[in-house]
N, C-alpha and C positions, 0 to 999 in steps of 0.2 A: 477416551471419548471420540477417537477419530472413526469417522465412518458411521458415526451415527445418526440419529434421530433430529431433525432439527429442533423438538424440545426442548432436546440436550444444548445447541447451540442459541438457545436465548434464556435460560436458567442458568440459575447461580453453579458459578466453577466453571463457566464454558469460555473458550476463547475464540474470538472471531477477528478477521484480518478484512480493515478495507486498504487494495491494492491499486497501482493504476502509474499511470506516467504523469510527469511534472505538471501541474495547471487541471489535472483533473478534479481534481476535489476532494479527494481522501480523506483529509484533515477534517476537512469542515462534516462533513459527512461523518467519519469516527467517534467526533465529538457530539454529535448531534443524536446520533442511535445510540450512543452509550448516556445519555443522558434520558431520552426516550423511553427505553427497556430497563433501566436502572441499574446499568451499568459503569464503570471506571474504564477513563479513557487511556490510552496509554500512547503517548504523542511523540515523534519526533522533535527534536529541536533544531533546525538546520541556522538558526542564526547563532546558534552555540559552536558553530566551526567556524574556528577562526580561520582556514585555507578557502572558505567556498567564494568569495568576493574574488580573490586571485585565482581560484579556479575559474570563474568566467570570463575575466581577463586574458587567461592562457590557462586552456585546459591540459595540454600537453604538458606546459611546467609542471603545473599543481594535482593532476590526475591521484598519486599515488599519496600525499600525506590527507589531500580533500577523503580518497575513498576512505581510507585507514580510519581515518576520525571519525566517521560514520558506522563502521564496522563496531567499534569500542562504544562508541553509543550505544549501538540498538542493543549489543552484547549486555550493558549495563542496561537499558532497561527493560530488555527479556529476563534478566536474573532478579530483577524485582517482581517478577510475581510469583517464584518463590519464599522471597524476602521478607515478604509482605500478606497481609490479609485482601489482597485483588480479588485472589479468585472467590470468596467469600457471595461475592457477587457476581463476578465476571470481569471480563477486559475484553473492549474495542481496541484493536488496535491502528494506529495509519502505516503498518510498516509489515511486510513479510522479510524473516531473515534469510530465507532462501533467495530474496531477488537480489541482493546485493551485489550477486557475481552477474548480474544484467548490466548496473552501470559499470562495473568493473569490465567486463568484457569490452566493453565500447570503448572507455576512458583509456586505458594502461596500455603499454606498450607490450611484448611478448616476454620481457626479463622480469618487468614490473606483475603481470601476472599470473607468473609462476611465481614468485615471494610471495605474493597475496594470495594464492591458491593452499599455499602452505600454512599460511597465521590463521585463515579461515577456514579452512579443516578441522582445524583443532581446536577454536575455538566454538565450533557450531555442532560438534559431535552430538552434545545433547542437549539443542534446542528444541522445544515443544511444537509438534505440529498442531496449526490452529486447529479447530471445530467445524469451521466455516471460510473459506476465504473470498470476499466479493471483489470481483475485478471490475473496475469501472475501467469504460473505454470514450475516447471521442475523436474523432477530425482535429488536425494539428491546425488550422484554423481557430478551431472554440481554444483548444489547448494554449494561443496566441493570445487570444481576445483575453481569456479566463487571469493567463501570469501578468497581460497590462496593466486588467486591474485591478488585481491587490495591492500592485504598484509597491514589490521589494527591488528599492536602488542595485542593489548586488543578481538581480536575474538579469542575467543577457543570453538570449537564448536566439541561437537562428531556426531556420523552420529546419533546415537538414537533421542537424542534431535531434530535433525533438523528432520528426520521423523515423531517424534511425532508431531510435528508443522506442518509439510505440511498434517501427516493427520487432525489437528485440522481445519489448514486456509480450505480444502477440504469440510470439514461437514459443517465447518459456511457458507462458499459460498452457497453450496447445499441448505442451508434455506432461505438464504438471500433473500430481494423481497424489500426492499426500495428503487431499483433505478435500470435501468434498466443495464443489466449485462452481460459484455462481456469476457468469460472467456479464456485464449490464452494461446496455449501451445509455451512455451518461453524457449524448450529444444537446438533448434538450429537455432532459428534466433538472427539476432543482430543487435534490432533496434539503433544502437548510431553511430555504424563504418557504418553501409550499409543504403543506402537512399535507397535501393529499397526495405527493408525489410520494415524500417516505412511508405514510402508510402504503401507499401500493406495494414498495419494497418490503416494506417490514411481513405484508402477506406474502407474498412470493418466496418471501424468507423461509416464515413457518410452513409453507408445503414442501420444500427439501428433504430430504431422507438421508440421499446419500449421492456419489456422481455427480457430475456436471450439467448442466443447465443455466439457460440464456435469458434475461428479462430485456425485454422492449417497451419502456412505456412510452405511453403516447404524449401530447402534449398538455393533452387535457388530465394527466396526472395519472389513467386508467393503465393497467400492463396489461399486455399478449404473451 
């Protein structure tokens, strides 16, 4: 289904990725369209890593068992929708596996990601390219404001780090070309409280075809 129709990326058996750096909202947004379109959500668990708390503490210590454990995650729950009756209907998901070598690249030292370049090769031989992948963007500002408050004790984030990441997720997008690519600037809308904002999404959706393309909505919930 890659490269195709966006029909095909909101009917049953389609897979769609929402993407984005730390505090953007993926999450709540993944769950929210796949609930919306009547879809299965397929979620990250980041307080299931027992290293992420000492990862923010010392990134440097914890860089390499914090990535690992996330790796075997998403691993495990990309082999659930083979496992499983998902695609039946579909899967959101808040996680692309191709970006993992984004935190890893920032995190791990040059010995550390060369061993990780090697487990993750092999393990990602034949993961599914999504249908759709939506990249939410915003200002390390909102990104700021946004992780205060959810308010998880184990986030410690400076602005540096989250800059360097949103410029890492930025250049990987920019190459990106395995599925067609919707990139959304996610500074001031809010698709979770306001339905008029995810319907503007959810259209903007449906007119994709194929190729990349930008949505802008305004504040009044309306896209350009």
């Amino acid at each position: 289904m890659k490269g195709g129709a966006v029909a095909t990326s909101v009917s049953p058996g389609s897979f769609i990725v929402i993407e984005g750096p730390i505090g953007v909202g993926k999450t709540s947004l993944a769950r929210r369209l796949a609930a919306t379109i009547g879809m299965e959500a397929l979620l990250e668990a980041p307080e299931d890593n027992p290293f992420l708390a000492r990862f923010y503490e010392d990134r440097r210590a914890f860089a390499l068992p914090t990535q690992l454990f996330f790796l075997f995650q998403r691993l495990r729950l990309l082999d659930s929708l083979t496992q499983t009756d998902f695609l039946r209907s579909g899967v959101v998901a808040d996680f692309l596996w191709a970006k993992d070598r984004v935190f890893a690249r920032i995190t791990l030292d040059d010995d550390e990601w060369r061993l990780y370049e090697q487990i993750a090769a092999g393990l990602g031989a034949h993961a599914r390219s999504p249908d759709l992948v939506i990249f939410l963007q915003a200002p390390v500002d909102v990104l700021i404001d946004r992780i205060r408050h959810r308010g998880r004790s184990y986030e410690r984030l400076d602005r540096d780090y989250l800059a360097e990441l949103g410029d890492a997720y930025t250049d990987f997008f920019h190459r990106y070309q395995d599925s067609p690519l919707l990139m959304v600037n996610a500074a001031e809308a809010n698709f979770v409280e306001s339905d008029e904002d995810l319907a503007s999404l959810i259209d903007c959706v449906r007119r994709i075809h194929n190729g990349r393309h930008f949505f802008n909505p305004l504040p009044s919930g309306l896209g350009v």
